[in-house]
N, C-alpha and C positions, 0 to 999 in steps of 0.2 A: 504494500500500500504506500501510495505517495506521502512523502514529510510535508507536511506546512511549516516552512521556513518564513521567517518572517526580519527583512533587513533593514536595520533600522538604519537611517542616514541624516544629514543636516548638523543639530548640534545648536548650542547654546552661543558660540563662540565665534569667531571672525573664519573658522576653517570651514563653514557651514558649506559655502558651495563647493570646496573640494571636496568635500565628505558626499554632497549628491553627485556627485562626477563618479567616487568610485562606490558608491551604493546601485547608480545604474546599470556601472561593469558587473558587479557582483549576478545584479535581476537578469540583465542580459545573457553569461555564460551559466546561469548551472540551468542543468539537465532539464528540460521540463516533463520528460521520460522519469525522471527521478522522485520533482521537486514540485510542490506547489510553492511559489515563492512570491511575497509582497513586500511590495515597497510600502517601507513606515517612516512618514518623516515624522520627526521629535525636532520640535521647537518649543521658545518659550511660552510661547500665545496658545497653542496647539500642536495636537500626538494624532496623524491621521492615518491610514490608510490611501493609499494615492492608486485607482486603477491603472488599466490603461488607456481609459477616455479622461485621465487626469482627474477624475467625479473624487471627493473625498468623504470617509466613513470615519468617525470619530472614535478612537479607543480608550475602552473600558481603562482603566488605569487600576481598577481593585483588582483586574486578574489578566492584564496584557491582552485583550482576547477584542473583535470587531462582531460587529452584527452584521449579516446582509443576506436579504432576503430574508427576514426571520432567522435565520439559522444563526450560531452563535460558532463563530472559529477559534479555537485556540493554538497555539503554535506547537510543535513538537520542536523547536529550537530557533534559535536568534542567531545570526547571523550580524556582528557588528559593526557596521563600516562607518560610526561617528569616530572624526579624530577631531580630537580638543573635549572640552567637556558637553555634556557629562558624560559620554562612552568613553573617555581615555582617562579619567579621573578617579572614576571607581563607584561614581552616582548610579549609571548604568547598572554594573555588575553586583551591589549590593540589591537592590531591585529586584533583576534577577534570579538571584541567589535565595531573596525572602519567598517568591513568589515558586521555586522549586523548576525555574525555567531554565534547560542548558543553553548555554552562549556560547557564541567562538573565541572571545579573548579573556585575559588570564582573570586572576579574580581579584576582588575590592579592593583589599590591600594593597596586593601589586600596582595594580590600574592607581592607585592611590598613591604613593609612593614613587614609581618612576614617573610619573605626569610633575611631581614637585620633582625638581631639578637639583634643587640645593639638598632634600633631605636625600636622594638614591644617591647624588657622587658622595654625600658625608659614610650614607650605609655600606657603600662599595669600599672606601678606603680602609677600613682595616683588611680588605683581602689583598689587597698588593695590588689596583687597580690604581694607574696612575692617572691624575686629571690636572688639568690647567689651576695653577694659584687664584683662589678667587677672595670678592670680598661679598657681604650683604647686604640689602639694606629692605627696609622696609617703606610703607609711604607713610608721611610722615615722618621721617627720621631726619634728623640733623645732615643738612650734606656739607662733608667733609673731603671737600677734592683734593686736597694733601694726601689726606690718609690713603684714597683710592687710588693715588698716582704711587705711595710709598708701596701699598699692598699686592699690584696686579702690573704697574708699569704701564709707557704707554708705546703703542696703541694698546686698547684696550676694548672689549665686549661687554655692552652691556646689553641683557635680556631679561623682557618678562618672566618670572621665574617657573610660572604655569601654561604656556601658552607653546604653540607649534606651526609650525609655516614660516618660522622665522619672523611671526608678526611679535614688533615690540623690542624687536632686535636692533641695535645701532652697533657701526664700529667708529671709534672714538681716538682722535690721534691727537687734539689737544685738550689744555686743562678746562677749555672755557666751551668747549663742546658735551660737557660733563653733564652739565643742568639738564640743557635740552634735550639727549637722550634719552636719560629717566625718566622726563616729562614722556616722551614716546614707552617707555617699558610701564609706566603706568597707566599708560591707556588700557593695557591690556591684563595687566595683576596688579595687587597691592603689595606683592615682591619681587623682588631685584635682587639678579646675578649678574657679578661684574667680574668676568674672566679677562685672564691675563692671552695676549693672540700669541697662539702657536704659530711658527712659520714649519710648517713642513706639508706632507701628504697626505690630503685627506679620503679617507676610507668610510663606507657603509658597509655593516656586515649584519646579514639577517641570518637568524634562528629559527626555527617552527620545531614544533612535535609532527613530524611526516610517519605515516603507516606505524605511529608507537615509537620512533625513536626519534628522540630529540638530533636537528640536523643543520649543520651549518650550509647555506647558500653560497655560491663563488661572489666573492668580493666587488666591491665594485668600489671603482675611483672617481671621485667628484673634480672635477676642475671646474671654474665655474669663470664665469667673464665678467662678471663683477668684481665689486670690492673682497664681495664674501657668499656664501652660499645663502644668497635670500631668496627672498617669495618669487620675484623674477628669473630667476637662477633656476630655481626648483619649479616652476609651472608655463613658464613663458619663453623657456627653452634656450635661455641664457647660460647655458651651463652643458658641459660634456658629461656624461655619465659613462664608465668604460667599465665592461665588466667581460673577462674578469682584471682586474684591477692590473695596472704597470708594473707589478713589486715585487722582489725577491720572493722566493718561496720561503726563506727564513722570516721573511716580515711578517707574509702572508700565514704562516703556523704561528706567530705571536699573535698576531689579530684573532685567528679562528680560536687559538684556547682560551683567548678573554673571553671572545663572544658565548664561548658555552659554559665558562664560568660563571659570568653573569647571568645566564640565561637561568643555570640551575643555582646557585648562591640565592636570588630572588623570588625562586622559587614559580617561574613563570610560565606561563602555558600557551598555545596558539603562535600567534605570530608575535615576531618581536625584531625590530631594525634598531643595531646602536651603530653611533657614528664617533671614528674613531680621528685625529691626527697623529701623526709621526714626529715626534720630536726627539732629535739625538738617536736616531735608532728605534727610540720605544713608543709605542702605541699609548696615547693618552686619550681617556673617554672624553668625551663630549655630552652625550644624553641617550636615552633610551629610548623608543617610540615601539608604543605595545601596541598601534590600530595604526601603523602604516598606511601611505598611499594604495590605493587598489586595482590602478588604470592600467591600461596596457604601458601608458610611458612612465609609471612608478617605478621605484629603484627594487621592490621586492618581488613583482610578476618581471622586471627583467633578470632580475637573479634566479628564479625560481625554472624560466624560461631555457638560459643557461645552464642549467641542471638538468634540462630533459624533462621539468613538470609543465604539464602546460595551467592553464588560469583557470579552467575546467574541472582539475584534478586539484591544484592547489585549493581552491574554494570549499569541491567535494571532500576531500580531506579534513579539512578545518572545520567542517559540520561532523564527522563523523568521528572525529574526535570529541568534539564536545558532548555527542551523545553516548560518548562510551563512559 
């Protein structure tokens, strides 16, 4: 008998159309031989049900579940293609979890934890996980451009510390460029990371649970034609993406045994892309992203692609995982 999958997309947060770009990939490739599968957008205003005449059905929120035609649908699994919150936060997966629904990404904690930036690299550093010098700050806090020029150097990164797509992100080469970035990382959280800039290579390395075993993806290399790897970089096609990556195979075994250290230290499920630089030889994290891009031209269906999985099998995979 066919699954009622049910894929939730949009999102609270400024990632909201990326998330309906790869929420349509997702509706679009799985089986419908397999799959009864609907598009759920989750927004602030409204949680609907979206056909294919675009008509919209409003849902139940005490049990996930839509009405139509009389008939009352419930899901046999979620499928979650919101990046940013609440699906990459852990809003989503507590929900959920209370209501006994399986989903394709990892669970509340996780989702909670890697989506804050500053508490996953604090959690990761006692494992020998090296990351860029950072500093903190909150809104509201004293700014102290001494201090942040003594603590990270300059140039320097500062980003919203909850936030993905690079929105909220500035790089920063002088002191009096300081204010006004923050002002931009506050548009988008009420915390700030202010990373010191690596100058070296940078690398995406994705993780999944494939067929039960946790499995790393070929590497992939960002060069990007900007300043830095931003929102235009990553979606407007400003940026080379080369997979599998330019790097030694020695770089490339340091990279892959972080990534599945990280993967299992955190204790994570589904999919998971961390981004990594090269500095002096060693791989230093960046951040972790648990609901990745989903597109054909994301960094984890071209890794996955490379591997010999196609988007079909990736997707089916990540549902039948969650239902095990």
């Amino acid at each position: 008998m066919k699954k009622h999958i049910a894929i939730i997309m949009g999102g609270y947060s400024s990632e909201y159309e990326i998330s309906l770009q790869s929420g349509q990939v997702v509706y679009e490739t799985l089986d419908p031989t397999k799959f009864t599968a609907y598009r759920i957008h989750v927004f602030k205003e409204k949680w609907v049900y979206v056909n294919d005449e675009d008509k919209e059905f409003p849902i139940d929120k005490n049990d996930f579940s839509i009405n139509l035609n009389g008939s009352k649908i419930s899901f046999d699994c979620v499928f979650n293609a919101i990046h940013g919150s609440p699906g990459e936060d852990g809003y989503m997966q507590a929900y959920f979890e209370l209501l006994g629904i399986p989903h394709t990404s990892c669970n509340m904690y996780q989702a909670a934890l890697t989506f804050n930036k500053r508490d996953c690299l604090s959690t990761l550093k006692p494992y020998d996980i090296r990351t860029a010098p950072s500093y903190y700050m909150n809104l509201g806090d004293q700014i102290d451009e001494d201090a942040i020029i003594e603590a990270v150097g300059l140039p320097c990164f500062i980003k919203a510390n909850k936030a993905g797509s690079s929105f909220g992100v500035s790089k920063v080469y002088k002191k009096e460029e300081i204010k006004g970035a923050l002002d931009v990382a506050f548009k988008e959280d009420d915390e700030v990371i202010i990373e010191a800039f690596l100058d070296g290579i940078e690398v995406s390395v994705g993780v999944i649970t494939y067929k039960g075993e946790v499995t790393v993806l070929p590497i992939t290399e960002i060069v990007s034609e900007n300043d830095f790897f931003d929102y235009k970089a990553k979606y407007l096609g400003q940026s080379q993406e080369i997979t599998p990556a330019r790097i030694s195979e020695m770089d490339a075994n340091k990279v892959r045994v972080l990534a599945v250290k990280i993967y299992r230290v955190l204790r994570l499920s589904g999919f998971s892309r961390s981004e990594f630089i090269f500095k002096d030889g060693e791989p230093h994290l960046l951040e972790v992203n648990t609901v990745p891009g989903l597109t054909a031209a994301s960094i984890l269906p071209q890794q996955a692609a490379e591997a010999g999985i196609s988007m079909s099998d990736l997707f089916e995979n990540a549902i039948e995982e969650a239902l095990k």
